[in-house]
C-alpha positions as CSV (number, residue, x, y, z in Angstrom):
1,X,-104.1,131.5,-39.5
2,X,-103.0,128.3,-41.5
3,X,-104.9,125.5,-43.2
4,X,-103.3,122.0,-43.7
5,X,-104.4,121.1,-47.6
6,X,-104.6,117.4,-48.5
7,X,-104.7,115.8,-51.7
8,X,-104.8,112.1,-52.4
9,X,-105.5,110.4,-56.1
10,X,-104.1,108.9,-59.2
11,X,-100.9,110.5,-60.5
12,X,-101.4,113.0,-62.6
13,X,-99.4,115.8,-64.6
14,X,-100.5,119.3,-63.2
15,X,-102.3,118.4,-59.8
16,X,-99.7,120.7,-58.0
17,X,-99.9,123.2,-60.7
18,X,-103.5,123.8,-60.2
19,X,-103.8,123.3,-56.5
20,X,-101.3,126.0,-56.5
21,X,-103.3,128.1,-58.7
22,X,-106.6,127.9,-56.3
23,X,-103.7,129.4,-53.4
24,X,-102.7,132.3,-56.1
25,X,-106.0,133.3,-57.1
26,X,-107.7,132.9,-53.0
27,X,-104.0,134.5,-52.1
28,X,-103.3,131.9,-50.1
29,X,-99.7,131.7,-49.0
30,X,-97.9,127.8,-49.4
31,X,-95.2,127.5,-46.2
32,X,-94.4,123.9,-47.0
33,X,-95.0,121.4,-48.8
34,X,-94.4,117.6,-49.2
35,X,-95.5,115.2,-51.8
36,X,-94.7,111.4,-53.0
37,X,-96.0,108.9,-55.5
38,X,-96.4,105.5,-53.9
39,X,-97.0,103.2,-57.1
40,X,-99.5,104.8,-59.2
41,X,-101.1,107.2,-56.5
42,X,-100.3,110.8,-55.7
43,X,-100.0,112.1,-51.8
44,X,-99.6,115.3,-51.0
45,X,-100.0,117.8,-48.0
46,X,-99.7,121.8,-48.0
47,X,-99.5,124.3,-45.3
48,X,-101.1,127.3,-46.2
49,X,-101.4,130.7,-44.5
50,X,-104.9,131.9,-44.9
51,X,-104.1,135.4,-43.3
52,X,-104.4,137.3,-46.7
53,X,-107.2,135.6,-48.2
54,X,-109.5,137.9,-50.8
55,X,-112.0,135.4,-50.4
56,X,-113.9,133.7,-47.4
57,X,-112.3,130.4,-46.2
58,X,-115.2,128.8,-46.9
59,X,-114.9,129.4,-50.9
60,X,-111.1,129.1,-50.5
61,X,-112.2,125.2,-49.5
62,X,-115.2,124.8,-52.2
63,X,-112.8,125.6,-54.4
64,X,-110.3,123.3,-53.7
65,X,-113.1,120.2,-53.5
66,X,-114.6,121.3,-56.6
67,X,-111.0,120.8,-58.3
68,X,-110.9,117.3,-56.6
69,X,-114.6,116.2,-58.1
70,X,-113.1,118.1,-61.6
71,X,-109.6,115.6,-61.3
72,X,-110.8,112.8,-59.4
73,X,-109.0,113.5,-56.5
74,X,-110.1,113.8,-52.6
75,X,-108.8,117.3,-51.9
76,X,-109.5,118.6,-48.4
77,X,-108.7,121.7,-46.3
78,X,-108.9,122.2,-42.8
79,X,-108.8,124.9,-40.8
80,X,-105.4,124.7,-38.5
81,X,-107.6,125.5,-35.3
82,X,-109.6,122.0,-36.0
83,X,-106.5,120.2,-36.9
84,X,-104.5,121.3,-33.6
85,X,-107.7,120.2,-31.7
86,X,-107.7,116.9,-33.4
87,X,-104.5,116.4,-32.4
88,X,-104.0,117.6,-28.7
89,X,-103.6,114.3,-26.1
C-alpha cells in the first residue's frame, strides 16, 4: 500500500527534514520523491509505502496536517487506492 504526500507553501529551511521525520517515526517508507521552488513557494510530492506502518493511516495523515497548520503549509496524504480511482478514465 502507498500514499501520494503533498506539500505546498512558502520556502522554508527544514520542510523536507521534518516531513521525513513524520515517515521515520509512523515508518513510513519514501520511494520517490520530487520537489521545486517556483519563486518563493515550495512544491513537493512523496510516494510513500504505508505497508509497515506502527501507527494507523489515519494518525500517519493527522500528523502530517498538524505539521502543515504548525509551518504554514497545506500538507495532504492520500491513500493510493483514492488516488488511482481519481485518476482512472
Amino acid at each position: 500500500m502507498k500514499t501520494v504526500v503533498s506539500v505546498i507553501g512558502k520556502d522554508a529551511v527544514g520542510i523536507i527534514a521534518d516531513v521525513s521525520a513524520i515517515c521515520n517515526e509512523c515508518n513510513a517508507n519514501i520511494i520517490d520523491i520530487t520537489q521545486s521552488v517556483l519563486q518563493d513557494m515550495f512544491v513537493m510530492v512523496m510516494l510513500t509505502e504505508i505497508k509497515d506502518l506502527n501507527c494507523s493511516f489515519a494518525d500517519y495523515s493527522e500528523k502530517m496536517k498538524n505539521l502543515g497548520k504548525q509551518r504554514n503549509l497545506d500538507i495532504r496524504v492520500m491513500h493510493e487506492d483514492v488516488f488511482n480511482s481519481m485518476h482512472r478514465i
